[in-house]
Steps between C-alpha positions, in 0.01 A plus 500: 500500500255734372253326292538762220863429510450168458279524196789693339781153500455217351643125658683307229713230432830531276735228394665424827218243535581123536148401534533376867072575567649665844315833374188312379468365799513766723275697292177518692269649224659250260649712258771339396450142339696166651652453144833317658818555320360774270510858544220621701258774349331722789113590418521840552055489518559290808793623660455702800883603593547300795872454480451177565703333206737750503593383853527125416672513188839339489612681177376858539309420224216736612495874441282816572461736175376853513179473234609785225290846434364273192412253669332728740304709200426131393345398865309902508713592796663809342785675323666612744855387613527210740712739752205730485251238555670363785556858672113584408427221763785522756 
């Protein structure tokens, strides 16, 4: 993946998680806690998009979110659409 691509998602957890630590374990920057049986909370400052939890966990608890234009003007990236972005750099 190209690495502007992958500054534009975002790895979270919804509320599919059973708190098994599978994904906190596998993480290999550590950014997801070992908080068993809670939801886990993925540190977006640490994460750097492996897949790695997505792959281990049970529950497809883990999903990939496009960041929004907002978030975007937020981060200094740009206005423009995320289609656009994306073709800029194909």
């Amino acid at each position: 993946m190209h690495y502007l691509s992958q500054a534009l998602i975002t790895y979270s957890i919804n509320v599919n998680c059973i708190g098994c630590t599978l994904c906190a374990q596998k993480c290999p920057v550590d950014a997801i806690a070992f908080t068993p049986h809670e939801k886990h909370i993925i540190d977006t400052e640490k994460c750097i998009k492996c897949d790695s939890c997505m792959q281990v966990c049970p529950e497809g608890a883990v999903v990939v979110e496009e960041v929004s234009n907002h978030e975007m003007q937020l981060c200094g990236i740009g206005g423009c659409g995320l289609n656009e972005l994306i073709n800029e750099i194909s």
